[in-house]
N, C-alpha and C positions, 0 to 999 in steps of 0.2 A: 602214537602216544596214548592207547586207550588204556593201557595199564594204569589204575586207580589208587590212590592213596599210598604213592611213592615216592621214595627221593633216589636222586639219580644223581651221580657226578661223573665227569669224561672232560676234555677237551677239544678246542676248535686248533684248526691250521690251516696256513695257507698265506693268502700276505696278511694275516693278523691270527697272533698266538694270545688265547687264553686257557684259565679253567672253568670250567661251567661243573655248576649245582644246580639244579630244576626237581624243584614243587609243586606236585600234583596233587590236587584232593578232587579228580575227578572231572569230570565233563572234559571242553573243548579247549581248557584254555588252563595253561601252569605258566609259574613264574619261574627265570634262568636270572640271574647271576652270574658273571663274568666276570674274572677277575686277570687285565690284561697284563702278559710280557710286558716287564718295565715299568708295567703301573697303569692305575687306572680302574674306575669297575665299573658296571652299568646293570641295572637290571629292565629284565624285558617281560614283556608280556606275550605268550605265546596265543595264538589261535588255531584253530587246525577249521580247515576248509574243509567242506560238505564235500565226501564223496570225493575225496584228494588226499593224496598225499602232502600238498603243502604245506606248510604251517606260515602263518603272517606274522611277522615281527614287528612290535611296536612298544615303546617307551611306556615304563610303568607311571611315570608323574605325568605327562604331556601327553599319554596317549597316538601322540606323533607314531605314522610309519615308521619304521628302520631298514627293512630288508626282509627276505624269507629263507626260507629252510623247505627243503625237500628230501623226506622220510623216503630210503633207498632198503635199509634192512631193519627189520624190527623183528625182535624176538621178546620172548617175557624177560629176561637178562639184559636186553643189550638194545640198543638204535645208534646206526650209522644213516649219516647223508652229508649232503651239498649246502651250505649255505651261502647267501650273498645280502649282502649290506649295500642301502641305498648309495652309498661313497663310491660304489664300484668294489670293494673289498671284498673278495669271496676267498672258498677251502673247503676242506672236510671238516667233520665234525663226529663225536662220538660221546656216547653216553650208557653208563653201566648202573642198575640197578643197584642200590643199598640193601646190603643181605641181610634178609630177616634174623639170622644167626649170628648176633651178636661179637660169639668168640671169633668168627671168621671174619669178619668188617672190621675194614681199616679204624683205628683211632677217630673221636668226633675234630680234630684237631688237626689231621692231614693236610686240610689247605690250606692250615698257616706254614705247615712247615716245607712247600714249595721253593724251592733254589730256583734262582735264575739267570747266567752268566750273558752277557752281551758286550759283543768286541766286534767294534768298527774294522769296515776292511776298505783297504785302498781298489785302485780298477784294479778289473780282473780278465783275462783273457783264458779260455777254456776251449781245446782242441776235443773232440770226440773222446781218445783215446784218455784226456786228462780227465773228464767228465766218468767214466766211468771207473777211473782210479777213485776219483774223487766220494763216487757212492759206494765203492769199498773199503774205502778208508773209516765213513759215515758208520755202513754194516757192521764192522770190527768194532767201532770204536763203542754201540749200542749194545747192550747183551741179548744175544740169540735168545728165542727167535723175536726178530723183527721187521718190518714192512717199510719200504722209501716210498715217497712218493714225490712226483715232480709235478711243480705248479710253472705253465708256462707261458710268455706271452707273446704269440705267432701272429703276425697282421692283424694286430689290434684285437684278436681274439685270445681268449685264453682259455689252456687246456690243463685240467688234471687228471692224472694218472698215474697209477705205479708204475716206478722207474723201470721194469720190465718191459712193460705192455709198451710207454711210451720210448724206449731205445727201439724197438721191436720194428715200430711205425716205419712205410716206405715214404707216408706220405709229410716228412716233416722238412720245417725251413731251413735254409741255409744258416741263418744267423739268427740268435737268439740273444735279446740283451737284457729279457727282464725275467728269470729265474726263480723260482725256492726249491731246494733238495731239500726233503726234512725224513726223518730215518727215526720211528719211534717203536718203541719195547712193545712187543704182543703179550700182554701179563694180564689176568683178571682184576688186577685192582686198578682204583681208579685214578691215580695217577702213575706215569711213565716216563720211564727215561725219552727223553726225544732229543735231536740234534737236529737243527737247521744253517743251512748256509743259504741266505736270503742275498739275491743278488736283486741291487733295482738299478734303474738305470740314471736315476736321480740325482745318485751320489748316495744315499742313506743304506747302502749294502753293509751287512753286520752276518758273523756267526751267536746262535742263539741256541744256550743249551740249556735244559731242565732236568730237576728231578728233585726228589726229594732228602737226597744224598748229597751234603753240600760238599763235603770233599770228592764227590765223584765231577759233580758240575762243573767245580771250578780246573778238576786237572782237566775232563774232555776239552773244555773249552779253551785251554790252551794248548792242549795237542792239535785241536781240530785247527785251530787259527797258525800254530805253526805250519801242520801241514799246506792251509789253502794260500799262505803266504807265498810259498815257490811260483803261485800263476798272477801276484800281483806286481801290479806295478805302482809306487805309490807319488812317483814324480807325475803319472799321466794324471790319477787319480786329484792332486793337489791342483794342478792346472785346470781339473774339470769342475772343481769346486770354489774354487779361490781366483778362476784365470780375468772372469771380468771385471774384478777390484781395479785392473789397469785402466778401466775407461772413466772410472771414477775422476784417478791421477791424470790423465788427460784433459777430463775436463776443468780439472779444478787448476791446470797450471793457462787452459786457456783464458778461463776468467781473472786468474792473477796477472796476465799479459796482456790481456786488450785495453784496457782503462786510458794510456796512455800511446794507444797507437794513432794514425791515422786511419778511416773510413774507412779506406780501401784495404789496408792490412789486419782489418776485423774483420771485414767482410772476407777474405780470402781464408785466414786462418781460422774462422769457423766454419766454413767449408768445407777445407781438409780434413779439420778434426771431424766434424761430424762423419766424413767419410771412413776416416781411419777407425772409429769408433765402431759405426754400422758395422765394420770389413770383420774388426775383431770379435761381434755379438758372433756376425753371422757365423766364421769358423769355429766358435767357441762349442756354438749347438752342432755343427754334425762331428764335433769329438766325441766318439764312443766312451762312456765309461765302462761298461761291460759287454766283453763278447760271448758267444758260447758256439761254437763251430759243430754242429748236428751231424754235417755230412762225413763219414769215417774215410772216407777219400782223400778229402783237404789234406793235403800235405802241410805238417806244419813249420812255422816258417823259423826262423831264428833270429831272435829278441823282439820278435810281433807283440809283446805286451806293448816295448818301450817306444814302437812309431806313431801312435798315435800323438804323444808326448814329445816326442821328438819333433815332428810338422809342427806345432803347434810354438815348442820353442825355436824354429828356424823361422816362423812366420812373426813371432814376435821378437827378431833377432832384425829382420825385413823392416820392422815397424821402425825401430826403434835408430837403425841406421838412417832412414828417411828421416826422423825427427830428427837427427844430429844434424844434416841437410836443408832443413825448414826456413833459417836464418836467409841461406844465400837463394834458395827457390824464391822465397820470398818479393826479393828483392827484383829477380829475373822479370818474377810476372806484374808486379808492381810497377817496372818499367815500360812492360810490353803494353799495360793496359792503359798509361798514362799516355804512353805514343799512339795507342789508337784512339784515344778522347780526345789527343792533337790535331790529328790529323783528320777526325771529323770534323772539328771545330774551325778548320781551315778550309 
């Protein structure tokens, strides 16, 4: 960033989409602006490190750290690199010079006129074979030419790379659940068509489209989301989100029931419940919401979006039979335990 008395605009990708404007009037240190996907702005203060590539990110009121940026290509035109935020949030990033030439520089008014379409998506299951439909569909759907790249998160590390290089890899994982494809316009100005399908494993997975063309925004974004809709599943999805609302309802009909029991049938049927409860956290967390099957080998299976969701409703079909049950077990061990305090007591 030694280039002097410039203004620059580009954007950031990766698990967090903005646009960045960054002013320089020299030395070591300019100020970015970000204006996030969805909302949101922040500005920062940049530093660049002695004899480094780095740059330090840190908040323009508080001075507070934020994250850094690592300078990978710099020309007098252009700077691409790496950033990451103390949050753990990282991506690319990129930044184009403001043309001295007037008639050729976008409007001063371009980053108001930013579109941005965001459309939730249910789970989602991705075979090899669908994963590379799926960054074809992205390609077409971007005007040529343009660049994918894939943000991925493989045993707890995570790797970016263009969807080339990383399909290419021998060395990648079986299963992959936490994703971004994002497919954005190679054009010298400084905003671009971009398409993202952000898969997290959270539940918060969304297609995310931009430009400055708001009727182009709003159709990709509902071609992209029809199309990614054939690999969802949105019963597994609602159960991944919504599934432990049920321990609530148990617990709240335990407490409506005890008041007027006997000891021994609070003490038992808080037991249970806690058990059933635990049983339910615990299955709830290894329900995938998103797969992504790497290896092109995997045969794929048929309706594997919908078994996750499937197990999940025959386990809480398990649950719910046993609670219709609860009345007469009840009673069983209530007996049984009364006959062994007898019979001690004797």
């Amino acid at each position: 960033m030694e280039n002097t008395n410039q203004r620059w605009v580009g954007y950031l990708r990766g698990s967090r989409t903005a646009t960045l404007f960054l002013s320089s009037s020299g030395g070591d240190q300019a100020i970015l602006a970000l204006g996030f996907t969805g909302g949101g702005d922040l500005r920062l203060i940049l530093s660049k490190e002695t004899e480094s590539s780095n740059v330090l990110l840190s908040l323009e009121d508080t001075k507070a750290p934020f994250g850094t940026a690592i300078v990978e290509q710099e020309t007098e035109d252009q700077i691409k690199g790496v950033w990451r935020f103390l949050s753990g949030a990282e991506g690319i990033f990129e930044l184009n010079r403001e043309k001295s030439d007037v008639s050729n520089a976008p409007p001063a008014t371009a980053l108001d006129r930013l579109r941005n379409r965001e459309i939730p998506l249910g789970a989602i299951t991705l075979y090899r074979a669908d994963l590379d439909r799926l960054i074809a569909e992205l390609e077409t759907l971007v005007p040529a030419p343009n660049i994918t790249t894939i943000r991925a998160v493989e045993n707890e590390q995570i790797a970016i790379e263009q969807a080339a290089q990383f399909l290419a890899r021998r060395d990648y994982v079986d299963v992959v659940r936490s994703m971004t494809i994002s497919t954005a316009e190679v054009t010298s100005a400084p905003l671009k068509k971009i398409a993202n399908v952000i898969l997290n494993d959270d539940g918060s997975s969304l297609i995310s489209v931009s430009s400055t063309d708001e009727l182009w925004t709003e159709a990709a974004a509902l071609r992209l989301n029809k199309y990614v809709n054939q690999f969802s599943s949105r019963f597994t999805g609602i159960l991944r989100k919504h599934g432990l609302n049920v321990n609530s309802f148990i617990l709240i009909a335990i407490i409506i029931w005890m008041p007027d029991r006997p000891l021994i049938e609070r003490i038992i049927v808080f037991a249970i419940g806690m058990v059933i409860i635990f049983g339910i956290a615990k299955s709830h967390s290894l329900l995938p919401y998103n797969r992504v099957y790497l290896d092109p080998e995997r045969q794929k299976k048929p309706f594997s979006k919908e078994i996750p969701g499937a197990t999940m409703a025959a386990f809480a079909g398990i649950v719910t039979a046993g609670l219709s049950a609860a009345p007469q077990l009840f009673q069983v061990a209530r007996r049984a335990i009364e006959s062994i305090m007898a019979w001690l007591g004797s």
